[in-house]
DRENDO-1510 file (C-alpha; in Angstrom, 1 decimal, always signed):
<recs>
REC; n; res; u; v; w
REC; 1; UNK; +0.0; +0.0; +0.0 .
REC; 2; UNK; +1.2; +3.7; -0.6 .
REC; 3; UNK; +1.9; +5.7; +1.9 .
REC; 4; UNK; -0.2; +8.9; +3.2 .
REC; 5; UNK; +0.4; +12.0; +4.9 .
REC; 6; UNK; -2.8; +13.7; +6.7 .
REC; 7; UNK; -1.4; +17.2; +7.2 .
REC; 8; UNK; -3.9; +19.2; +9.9 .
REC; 9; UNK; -4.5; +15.6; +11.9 .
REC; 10; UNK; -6.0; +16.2; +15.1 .
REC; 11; UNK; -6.9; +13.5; +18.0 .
REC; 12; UNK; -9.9; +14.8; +18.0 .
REC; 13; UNK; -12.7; +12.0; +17.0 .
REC; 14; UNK; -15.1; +14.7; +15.7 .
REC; 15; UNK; -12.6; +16.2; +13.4 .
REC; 16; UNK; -12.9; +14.8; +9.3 .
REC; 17; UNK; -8.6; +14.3; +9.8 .
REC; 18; UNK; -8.6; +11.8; +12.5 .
REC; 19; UNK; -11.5; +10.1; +10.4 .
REC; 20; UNK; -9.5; +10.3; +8.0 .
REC; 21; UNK; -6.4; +8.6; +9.8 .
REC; 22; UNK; -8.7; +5.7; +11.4 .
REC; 23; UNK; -10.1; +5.2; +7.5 .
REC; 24; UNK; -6.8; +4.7; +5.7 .
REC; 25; UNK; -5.6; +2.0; +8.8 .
REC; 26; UNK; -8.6; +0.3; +8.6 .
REC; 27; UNK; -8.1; +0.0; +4.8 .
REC; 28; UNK; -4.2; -1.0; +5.6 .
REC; 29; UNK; -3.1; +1.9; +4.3 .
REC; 30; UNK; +0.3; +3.5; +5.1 .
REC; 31; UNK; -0.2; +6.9; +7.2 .
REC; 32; UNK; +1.6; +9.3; +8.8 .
REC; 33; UNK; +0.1; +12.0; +10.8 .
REC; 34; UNK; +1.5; +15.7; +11.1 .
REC; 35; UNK; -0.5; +17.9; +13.1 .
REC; 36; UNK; +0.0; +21.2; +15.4 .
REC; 37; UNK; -0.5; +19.8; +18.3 .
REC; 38; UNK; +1.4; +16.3; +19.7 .
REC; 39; UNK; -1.0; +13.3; +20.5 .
REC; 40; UNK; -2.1; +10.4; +19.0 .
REC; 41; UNK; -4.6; +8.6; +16.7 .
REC; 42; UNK; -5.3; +5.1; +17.2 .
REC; 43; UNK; -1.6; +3.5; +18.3 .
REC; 44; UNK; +0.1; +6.6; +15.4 .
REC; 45; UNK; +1.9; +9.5; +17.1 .
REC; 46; UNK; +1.0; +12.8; +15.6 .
REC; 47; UNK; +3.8; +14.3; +14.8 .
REC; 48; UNK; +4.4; +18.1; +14.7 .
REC; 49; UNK; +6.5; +20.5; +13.1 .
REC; 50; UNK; +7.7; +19.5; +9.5 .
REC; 51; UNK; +8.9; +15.9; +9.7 .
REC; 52; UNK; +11.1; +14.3; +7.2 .
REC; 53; UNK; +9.1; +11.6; +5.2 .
REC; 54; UNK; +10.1; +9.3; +2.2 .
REC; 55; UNK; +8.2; +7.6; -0.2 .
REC; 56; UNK; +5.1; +9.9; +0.3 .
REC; 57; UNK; +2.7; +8.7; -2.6 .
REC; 58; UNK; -0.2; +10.8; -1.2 .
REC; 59; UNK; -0.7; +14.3; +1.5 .
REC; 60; UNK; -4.0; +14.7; +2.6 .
REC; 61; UNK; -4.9; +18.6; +3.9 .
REC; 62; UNK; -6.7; +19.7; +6.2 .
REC; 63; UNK; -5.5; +22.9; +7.1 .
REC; 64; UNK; -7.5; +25.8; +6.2 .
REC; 65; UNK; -6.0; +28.1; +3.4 .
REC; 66; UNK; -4.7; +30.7; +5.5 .
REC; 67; UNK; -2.2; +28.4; +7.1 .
REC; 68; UNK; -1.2; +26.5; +4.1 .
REC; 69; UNK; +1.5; +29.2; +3.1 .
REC; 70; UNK; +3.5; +27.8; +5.7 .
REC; 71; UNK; +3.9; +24.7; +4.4 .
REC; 72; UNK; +4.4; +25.1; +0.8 .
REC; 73; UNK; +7.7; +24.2; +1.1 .
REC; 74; UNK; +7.6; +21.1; +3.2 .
REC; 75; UNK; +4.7; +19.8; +1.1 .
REC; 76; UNK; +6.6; +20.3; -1.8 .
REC; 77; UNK; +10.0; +18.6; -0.3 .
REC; 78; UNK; +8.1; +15.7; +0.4 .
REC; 79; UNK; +7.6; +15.0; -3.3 .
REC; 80; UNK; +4.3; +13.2; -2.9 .
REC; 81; UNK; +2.2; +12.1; -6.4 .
REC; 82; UNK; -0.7; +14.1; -5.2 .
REC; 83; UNK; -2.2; +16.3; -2.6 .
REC; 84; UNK; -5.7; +15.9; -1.8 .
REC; 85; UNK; -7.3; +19.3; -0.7 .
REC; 86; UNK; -10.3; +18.2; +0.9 .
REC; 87; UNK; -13.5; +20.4; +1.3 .
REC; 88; UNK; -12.9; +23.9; +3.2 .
REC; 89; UNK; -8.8; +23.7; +2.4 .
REC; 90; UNK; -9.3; +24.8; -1.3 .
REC; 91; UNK; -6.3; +27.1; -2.8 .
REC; 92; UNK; -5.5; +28.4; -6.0 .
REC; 93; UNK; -2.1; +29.9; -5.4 .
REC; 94; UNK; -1.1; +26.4; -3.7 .
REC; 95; UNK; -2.5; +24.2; -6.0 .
REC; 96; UNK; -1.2; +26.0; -9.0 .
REC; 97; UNK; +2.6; +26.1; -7.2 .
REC; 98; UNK; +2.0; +22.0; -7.1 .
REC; 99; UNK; +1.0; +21.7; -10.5 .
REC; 100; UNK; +4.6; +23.6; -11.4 .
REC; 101; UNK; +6.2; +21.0; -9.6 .
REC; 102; UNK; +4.6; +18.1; -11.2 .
REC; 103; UNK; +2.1; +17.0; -8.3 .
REC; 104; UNK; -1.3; +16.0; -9.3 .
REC; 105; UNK; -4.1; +17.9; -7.2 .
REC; 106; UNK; -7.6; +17.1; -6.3 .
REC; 107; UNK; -10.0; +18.7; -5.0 .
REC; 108; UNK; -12.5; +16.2; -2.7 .
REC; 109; UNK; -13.3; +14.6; +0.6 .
REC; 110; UNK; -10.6; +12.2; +1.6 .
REC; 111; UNK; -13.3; +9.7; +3.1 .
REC; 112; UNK; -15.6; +9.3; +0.0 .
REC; 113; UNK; -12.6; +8.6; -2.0 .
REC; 114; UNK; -11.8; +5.8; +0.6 .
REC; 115; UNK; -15.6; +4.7; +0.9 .
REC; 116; UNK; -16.6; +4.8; -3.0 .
REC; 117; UNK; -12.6; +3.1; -3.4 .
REC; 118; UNK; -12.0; +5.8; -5.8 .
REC; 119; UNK; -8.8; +6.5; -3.2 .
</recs>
C-alpha cells in the first residue's frame, strides 16, 4: 500500500482528519500524521513540526488556506504524487505552485474517496 500524509490531523474524533487517519488503517493503508499539536490517533503519534518523510505517494490537507503558506515548502519537499485538498482547504495559489512541480491535485473529501474506493 502507498503511503499517506494527513497534514492538519487532530486526536480529536469529531474532526474529518482523525477520520481520515482511522479510515486509511482500517483499509491498511500506510499513514503518517502531522499535526499542530502532539497526541495520538489510534496507536500513530502525531507528529508536529515539519517531519522528514520518504516515499510519500499521497498528502491529505486539512488545514484551512490561511495556514497553508507555511507549508508550501515542506509539502513540496516531500515529493508526494498528489495532494488531496479536501473540502474547506481549497487554494488556487497552492495548487497551481503544485501543478509547477509536477504534483497531481484534487479537489474532494478524503473519506468518499476511501468509501466509493475511488482512493
Amino acid at each position: 500500500m502507498s503511503k499517506s500524509v494527513v497534514l492538519g490531523a487532530s486526536s480529536n474524533h469529531s474532526r474529518y482528519s482523525n477520520k481520515a487517519v482511522r479510515s486509511l488503517l482500517k483499509r491498511d493503508h500506510e499513514v503518517v500524521p502531522v499535526g499542530t499539536k502532539a497526541g495520538e490517533i489510534k496507536e500513530l503519534e502525531i507528529h508536529t513540526g515539519k517531519p522528514d518523510i520518504p516515499d510519500v505517494d499521497t498528502v491529505l490537507l486539512y488545514l484551512a488556506p490561511n495556514r497553508q503558506p507555511d507549508y508550501y515548502d515542506y509539502v513540496i519537499s516531500l515529493k508526494p504524487r498528489r495532494v488531496i485538498f479536501n473540502p474547506g482547504t481549497n487554494n488556487p495559489e497552492f495548487i497551481d505552485l503544485l501543478k509547477e512541480n509536477g504534483i497531481e491535485t484534487a479537489e474532494d473529501c478524503a473519506l468518499i474517496m476511501l468509501n466509493s474506493g475511488e482512493y
